[in-house]
LUMNULO-53803 format. One record per residue: residue number from 1; y, z, x of N, C-alpha, C in turn. Coordinates in steps of 0.05 Angstrom, whole numbers. Each point is the difference from the previous one (the first is absolute). Example, Ala and Ser with C-alpha at 12.3 -4.5 7.8 and 13.67 -1.06 7.14 Angstrom:
<nodes>
1  -114  156  264  24  0  -18  24  0  18
2  21  -14  -7  24  1  16  22  14  -15
</nodes>
This chain:
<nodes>
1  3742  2023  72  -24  -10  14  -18  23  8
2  -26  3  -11  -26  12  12  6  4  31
3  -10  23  13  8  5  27  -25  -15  19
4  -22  1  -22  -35  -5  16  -4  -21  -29
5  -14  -21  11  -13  -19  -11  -17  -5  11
6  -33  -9  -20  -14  -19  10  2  -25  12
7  -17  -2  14  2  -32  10  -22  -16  6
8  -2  -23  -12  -27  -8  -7  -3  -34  28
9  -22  -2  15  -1  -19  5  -14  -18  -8
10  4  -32  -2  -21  -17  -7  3  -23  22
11  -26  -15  -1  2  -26  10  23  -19  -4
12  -7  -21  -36  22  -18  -11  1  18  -25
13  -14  14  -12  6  9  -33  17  26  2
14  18  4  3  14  25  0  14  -15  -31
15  17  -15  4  9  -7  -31  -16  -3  -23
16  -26  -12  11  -19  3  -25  -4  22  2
17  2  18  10  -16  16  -5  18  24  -22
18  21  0  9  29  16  -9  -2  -15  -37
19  -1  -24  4  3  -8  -28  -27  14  -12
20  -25  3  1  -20  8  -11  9  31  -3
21  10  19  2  -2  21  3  27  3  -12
22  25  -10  -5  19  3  -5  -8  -14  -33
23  -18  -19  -3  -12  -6  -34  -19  29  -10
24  -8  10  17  -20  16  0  3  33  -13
25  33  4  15  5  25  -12  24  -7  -16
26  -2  19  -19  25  3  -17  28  18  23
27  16  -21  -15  23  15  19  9  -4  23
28  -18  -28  6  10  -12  29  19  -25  5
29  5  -2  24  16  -29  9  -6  -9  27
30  6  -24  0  9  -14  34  27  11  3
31  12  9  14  31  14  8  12  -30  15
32  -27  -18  17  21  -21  22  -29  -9  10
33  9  -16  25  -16  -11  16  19  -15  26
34  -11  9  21  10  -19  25  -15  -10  18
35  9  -18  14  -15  -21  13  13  7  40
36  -17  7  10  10  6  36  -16  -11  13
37  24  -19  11  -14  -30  10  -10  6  40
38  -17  -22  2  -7  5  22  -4  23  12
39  -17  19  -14  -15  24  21  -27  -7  13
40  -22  18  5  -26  -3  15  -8  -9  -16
41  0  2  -26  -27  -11  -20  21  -13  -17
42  20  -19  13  15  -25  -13  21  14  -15
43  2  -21  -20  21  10  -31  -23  19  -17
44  21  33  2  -15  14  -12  16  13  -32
45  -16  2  -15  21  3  -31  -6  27  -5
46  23  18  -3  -4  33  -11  16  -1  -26
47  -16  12  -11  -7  10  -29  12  29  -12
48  25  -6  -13  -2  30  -21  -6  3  -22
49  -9  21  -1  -13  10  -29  5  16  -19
50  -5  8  -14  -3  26  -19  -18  8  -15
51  -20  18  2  -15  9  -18  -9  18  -12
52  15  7  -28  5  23  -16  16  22  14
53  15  -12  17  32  21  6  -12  2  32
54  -20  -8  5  -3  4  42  2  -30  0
55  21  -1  32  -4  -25  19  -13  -1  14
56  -3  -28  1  -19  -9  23  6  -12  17
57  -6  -17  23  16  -17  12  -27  -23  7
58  -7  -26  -7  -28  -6  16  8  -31  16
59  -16  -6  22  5  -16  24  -28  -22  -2
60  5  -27  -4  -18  -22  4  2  -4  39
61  -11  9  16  11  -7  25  -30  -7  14
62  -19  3  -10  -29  -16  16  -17  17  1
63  -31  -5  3  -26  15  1  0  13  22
64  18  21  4  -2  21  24  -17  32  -12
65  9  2  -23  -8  34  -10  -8  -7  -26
66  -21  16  -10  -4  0  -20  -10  23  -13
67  2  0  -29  1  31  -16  -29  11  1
68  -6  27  7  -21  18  -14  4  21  -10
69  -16  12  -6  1  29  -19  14  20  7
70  7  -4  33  13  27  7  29  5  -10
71  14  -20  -5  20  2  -24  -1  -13  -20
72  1  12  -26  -8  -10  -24  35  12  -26
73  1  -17  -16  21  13  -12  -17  5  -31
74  15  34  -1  -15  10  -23  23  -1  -27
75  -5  -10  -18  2  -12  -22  1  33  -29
76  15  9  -5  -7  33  -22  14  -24  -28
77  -16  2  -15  22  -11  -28  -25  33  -20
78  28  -7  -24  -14  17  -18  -4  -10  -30
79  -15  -24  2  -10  -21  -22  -26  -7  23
80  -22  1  -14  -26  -10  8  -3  -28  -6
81  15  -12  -16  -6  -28  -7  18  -24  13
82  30  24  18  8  -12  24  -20  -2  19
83  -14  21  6  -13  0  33  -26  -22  -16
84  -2  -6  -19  -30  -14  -6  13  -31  12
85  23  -8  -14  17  -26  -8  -4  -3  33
86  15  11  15  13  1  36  -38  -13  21
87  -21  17  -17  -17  6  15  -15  -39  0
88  7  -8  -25  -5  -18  -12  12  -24  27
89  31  -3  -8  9  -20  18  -3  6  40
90  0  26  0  -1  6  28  -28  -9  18
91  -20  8  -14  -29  -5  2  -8  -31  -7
92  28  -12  -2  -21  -30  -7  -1  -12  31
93  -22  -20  8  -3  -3  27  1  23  19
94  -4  29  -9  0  19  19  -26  12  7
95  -4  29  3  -23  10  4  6  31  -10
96  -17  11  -20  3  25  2  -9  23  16
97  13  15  16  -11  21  14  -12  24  -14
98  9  3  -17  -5  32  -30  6  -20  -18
99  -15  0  -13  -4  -15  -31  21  18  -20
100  8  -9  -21  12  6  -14  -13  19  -26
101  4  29  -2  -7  9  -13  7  37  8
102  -17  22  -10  15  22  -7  -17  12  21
103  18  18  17  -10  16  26  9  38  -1
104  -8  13  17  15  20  -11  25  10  2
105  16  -15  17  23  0  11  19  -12  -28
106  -9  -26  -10  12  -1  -25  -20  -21  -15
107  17  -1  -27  -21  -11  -23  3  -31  -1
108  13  -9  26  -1  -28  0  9  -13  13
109  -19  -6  28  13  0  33  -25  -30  10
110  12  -15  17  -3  -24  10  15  -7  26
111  -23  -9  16  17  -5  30  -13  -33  -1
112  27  -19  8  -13  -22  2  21  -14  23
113  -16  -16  11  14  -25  22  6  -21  -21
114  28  -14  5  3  -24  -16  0  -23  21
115  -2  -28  -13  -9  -22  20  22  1  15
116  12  11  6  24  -1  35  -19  11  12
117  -10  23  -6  -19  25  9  22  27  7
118  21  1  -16  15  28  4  -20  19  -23
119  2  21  -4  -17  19  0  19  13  -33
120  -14  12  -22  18  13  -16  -12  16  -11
121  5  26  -4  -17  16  -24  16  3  -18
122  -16  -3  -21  17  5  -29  -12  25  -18
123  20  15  -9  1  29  -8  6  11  -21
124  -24  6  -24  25  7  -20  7  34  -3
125  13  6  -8  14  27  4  12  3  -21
126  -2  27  -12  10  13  -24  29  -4  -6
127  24  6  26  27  6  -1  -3  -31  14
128  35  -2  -2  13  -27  4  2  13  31
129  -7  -21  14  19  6  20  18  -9  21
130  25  14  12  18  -10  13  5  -22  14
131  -18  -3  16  -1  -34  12  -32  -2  0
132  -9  -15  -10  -26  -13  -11  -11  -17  21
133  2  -3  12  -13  -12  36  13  6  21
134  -26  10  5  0  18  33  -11  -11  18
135  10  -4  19  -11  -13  42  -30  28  -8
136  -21  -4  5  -21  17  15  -12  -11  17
137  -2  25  19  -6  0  21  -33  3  9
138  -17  -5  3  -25  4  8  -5  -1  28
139  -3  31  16  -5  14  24  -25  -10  9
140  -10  -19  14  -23  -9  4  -11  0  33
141  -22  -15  8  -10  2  21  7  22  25
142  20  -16  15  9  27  26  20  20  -17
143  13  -7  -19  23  16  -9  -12  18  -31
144  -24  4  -9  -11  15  -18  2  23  8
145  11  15  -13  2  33  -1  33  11  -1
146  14  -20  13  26  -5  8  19  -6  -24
147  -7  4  -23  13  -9  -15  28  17  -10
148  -6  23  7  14  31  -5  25  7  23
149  -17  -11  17  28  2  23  15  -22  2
150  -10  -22  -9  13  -22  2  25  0  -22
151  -10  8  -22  27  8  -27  10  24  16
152  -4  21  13  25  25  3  13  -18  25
153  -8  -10  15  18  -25  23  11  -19  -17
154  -1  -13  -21  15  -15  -11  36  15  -9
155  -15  21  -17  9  24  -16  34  3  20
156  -8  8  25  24  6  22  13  -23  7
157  -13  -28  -5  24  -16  13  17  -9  -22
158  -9  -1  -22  20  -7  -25  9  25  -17
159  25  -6  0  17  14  -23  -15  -5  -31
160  9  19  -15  -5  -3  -32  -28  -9  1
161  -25  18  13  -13  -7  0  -27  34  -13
162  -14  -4  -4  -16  19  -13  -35  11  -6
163  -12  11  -2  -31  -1  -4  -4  11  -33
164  -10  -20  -15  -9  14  -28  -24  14  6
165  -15  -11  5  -29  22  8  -18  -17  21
166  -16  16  6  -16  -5  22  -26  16  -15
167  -23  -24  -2  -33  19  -12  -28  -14  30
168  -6  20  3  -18  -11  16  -21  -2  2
169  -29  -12  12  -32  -7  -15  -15  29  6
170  -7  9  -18  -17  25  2  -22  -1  17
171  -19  15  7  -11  3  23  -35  -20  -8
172  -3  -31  19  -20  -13  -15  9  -28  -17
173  20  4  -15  18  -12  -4  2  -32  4
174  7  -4  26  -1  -21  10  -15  -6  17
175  -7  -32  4  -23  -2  21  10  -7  24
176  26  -4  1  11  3  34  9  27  2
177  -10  10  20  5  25  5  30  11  9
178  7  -29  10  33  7  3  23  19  -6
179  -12  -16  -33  17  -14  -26  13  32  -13
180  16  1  0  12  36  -3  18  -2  -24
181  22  -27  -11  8  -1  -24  -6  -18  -12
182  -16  5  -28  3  -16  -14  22  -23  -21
183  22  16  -6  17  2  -9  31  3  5
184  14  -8  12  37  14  -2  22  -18  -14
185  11  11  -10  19  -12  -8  30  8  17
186  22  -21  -3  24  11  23  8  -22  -7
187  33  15  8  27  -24  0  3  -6  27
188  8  -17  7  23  -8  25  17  -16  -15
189  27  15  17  30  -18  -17  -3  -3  -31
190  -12  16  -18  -2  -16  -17  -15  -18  -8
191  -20  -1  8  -25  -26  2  -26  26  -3
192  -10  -3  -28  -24  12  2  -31  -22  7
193  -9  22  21  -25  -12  6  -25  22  -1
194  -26  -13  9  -22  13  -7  -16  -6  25
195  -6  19  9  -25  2  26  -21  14  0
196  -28  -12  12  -21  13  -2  -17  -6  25
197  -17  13  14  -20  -4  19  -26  -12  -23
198  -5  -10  13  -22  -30  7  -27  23  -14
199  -16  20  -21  -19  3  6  -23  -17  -11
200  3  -23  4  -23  -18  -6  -8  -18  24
201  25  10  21  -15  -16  32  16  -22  -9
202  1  -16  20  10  -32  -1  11  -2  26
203  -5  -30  13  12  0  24  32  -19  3
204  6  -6  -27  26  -11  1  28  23  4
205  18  -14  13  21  3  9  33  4  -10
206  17  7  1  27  -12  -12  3  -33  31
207  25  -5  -20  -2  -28  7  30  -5  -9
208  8  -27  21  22  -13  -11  9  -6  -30
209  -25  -2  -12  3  -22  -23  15  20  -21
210  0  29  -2  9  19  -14  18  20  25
211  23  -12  -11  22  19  13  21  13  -12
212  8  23  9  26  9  -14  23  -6  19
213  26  -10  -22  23  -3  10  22  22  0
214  15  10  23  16  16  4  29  -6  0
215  17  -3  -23  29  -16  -1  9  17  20
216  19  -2  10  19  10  15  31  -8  5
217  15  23  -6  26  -3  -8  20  -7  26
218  -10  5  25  18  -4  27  -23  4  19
219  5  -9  20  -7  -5  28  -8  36  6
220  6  16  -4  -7  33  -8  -25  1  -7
221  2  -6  -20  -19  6  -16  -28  -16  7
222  -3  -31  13  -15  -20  6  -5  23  32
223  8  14  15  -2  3  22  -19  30  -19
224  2  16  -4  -10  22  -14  -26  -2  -10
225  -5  -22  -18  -28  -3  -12  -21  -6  19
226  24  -29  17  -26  -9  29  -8  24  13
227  19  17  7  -11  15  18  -23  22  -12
228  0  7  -18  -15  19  -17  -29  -19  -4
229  0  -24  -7  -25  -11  -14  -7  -15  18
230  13  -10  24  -14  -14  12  -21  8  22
231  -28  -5  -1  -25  14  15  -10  -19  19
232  15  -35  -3  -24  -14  13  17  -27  13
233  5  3  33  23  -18  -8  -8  -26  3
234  -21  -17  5  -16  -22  -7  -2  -11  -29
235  3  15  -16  11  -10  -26  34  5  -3
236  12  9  12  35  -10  -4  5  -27  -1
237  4  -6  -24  20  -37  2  15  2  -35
238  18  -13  15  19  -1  -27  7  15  -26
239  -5  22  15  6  31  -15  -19  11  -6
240  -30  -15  5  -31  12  -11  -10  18  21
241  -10  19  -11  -9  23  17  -26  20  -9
242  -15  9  10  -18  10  -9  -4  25  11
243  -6  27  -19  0  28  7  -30  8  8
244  6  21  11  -22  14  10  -29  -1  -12
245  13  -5  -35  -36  -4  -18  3  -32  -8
246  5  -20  16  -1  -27  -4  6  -11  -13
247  21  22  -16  8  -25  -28  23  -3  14
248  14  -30  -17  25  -16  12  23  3  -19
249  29  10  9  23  -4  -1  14  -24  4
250  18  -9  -22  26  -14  9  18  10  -3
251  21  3  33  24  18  -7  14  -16  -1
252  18  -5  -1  16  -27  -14  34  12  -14
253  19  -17  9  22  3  -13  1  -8  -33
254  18  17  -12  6  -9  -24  10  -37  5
255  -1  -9  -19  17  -31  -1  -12  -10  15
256  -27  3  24  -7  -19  13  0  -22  -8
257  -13  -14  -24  5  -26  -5  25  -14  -8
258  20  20  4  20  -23  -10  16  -1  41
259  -9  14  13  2  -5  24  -6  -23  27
260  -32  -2  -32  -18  -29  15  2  -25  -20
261  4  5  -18  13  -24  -21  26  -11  -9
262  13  16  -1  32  -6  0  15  -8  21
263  23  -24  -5  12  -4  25  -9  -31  1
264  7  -14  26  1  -26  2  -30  -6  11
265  -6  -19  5  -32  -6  16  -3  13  22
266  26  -13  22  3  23  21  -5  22  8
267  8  12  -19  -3  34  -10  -19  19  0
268  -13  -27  -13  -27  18  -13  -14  -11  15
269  0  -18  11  -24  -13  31  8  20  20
270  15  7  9  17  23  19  -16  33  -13
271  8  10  -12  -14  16  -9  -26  4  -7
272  -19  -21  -7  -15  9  -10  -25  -5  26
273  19  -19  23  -17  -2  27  -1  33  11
274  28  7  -7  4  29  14  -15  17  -12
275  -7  4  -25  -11  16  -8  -31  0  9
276  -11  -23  -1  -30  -1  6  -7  8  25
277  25  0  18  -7  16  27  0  29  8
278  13  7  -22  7  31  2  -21  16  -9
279  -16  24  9  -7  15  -9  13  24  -23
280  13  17  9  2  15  -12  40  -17  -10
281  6  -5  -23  20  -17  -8  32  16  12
282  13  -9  11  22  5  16  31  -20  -19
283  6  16  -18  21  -14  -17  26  -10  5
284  5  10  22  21  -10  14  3  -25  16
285  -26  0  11  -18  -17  26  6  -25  -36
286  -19  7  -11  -5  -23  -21  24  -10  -17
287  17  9  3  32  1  -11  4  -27  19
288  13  14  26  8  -15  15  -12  -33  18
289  -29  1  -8  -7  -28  5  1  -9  -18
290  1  1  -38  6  -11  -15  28  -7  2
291  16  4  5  36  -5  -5  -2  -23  26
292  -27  5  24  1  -22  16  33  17  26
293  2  26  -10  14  10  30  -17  14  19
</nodes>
């Protein structure tokens, strides 16, 4: 199991939306689907995925958050007539932000919103490479310029984690004056991603609707991440938490769902009441009102 996963929210289409994207790329699947009855926004259905070797995880749970540019997932294939085919189905009912065509960055680059409105750029690139969709990050409004410290603070709280490079906008460059990287690439855990400050201005935000998930192997480890990432405690509920540059974490036990789905009705009504009350998830606490001692 991936240590960090995306996490996608939707209104009702999280399964449509998983099936469109899972027809979409080569190399994908549905892994499951579950149903967690009676929360705030009713019976809510979570979604796993796969696409082209990264998980996903996505949530139909109601019109609370919704996607913009500030995270976008970037798409590298090394066939141009993939990124043409992808640009094709992704862009139907969507909107393109960068049109599809040759920039100097590469010879055949496209940023488009698809009709969910999650955000994708598609990339072609000479070499194959290792995992072919990346979480990016876009450093925007209050948090533009921040993009650099925000990866060496990531960098320290996770293990097996790394910086491929860091390039930044030459002087003029950009028209927010902020805006200091254009470019980074970096692991956490094993999860490569890509961050950049905002220099085209924009006043959008990170947001619920794009989150990363943090498995966690013991009550250790769940107590470690909170304390490190958590910046804001008005957003603490049910393991969600938000850091110092506004983007949102789920720290979360391994097996949570078979914690809130498995077991008798009882069980999972018992637990999954317990869970919705807890902020930061307490596995013991959630143990023991499930068994009902």
């Amino acid at each position: 199991m991936n240590k960090i996963i995306p996490h996608l929210w939707y209104d009702k289409e999280a399964k449509e939306a998983a099936v469109l994207y899972t027809k979409a790329f080569r190399d994908s699947r549905i892994m499951g689907s579950t149903i967690l009855r009676d929360t705030p926004s009713g019976d809510t259905e979570i979604v796993d995925f796969e696409l082209m070797g990264t998980r996903f995880q996505a949530i139909s749970a109601g019109p609370y958050f919704t996607f913009n540019p500030s995270i976008s997932l970037m798409v590298s294939l090394n066939a141009k007539e993939e990124v043409e085919r992808l640009w094709s189905v992704l862009s139907e009912g969507g909107e393109a932000l960068m049109p599809l065509q040759e920039y100097p960055f590469s010879k055949l680059y496209g940023w488009v919103k698809d009709k969910f409105g999650l955000t994708w750029q598609l990339m072609f690139v000479e070499d194959e490479a290792r995992q072919k969709i990346k979480p990016s990050l876009l450093f925007s409004n209050g948090v533009c310029g921040l993009a650099e410290e925000a990866v060496r603070f990531y960098l320290e709280v996770f293990e097996d984690s790394s910086i491929a490079w860091i390039n930044h906008y030459r002087e003029g460059e950009a028209q927010d004056k902020e805006a200091r990287v254009n470019f980074a690439a970096f692991t956490l855990s094993n999860m490569e991603m890509v961050a950049m400050d905002n220099g085209m201005g924009g006043d959008f935000t990170f947001t619920e609707a794009f989150s990363l998930i943090v498995f966690c192997k013991n009550q250790l480890e769940i107590d470690y991440y909170w304390e490190k990432l958590s910046a804001d405690p008005a957003a603490e509920q049910c393991g969600w938490i938000k850091d110092k540059y506004g983007l949102s974490w789920q720290i979360i036990p391994e097996g949570l769902d078979e914690l809130l789905v498995q077991g008798s009705e009882e069980e999972i009504s018992r637990a999954t009441k317990a869970f919705l009350q807890m902020k930061k998830i307490d596995l013991k606490e959630l143990e023991r009102v499930r068994k009902g001692s």
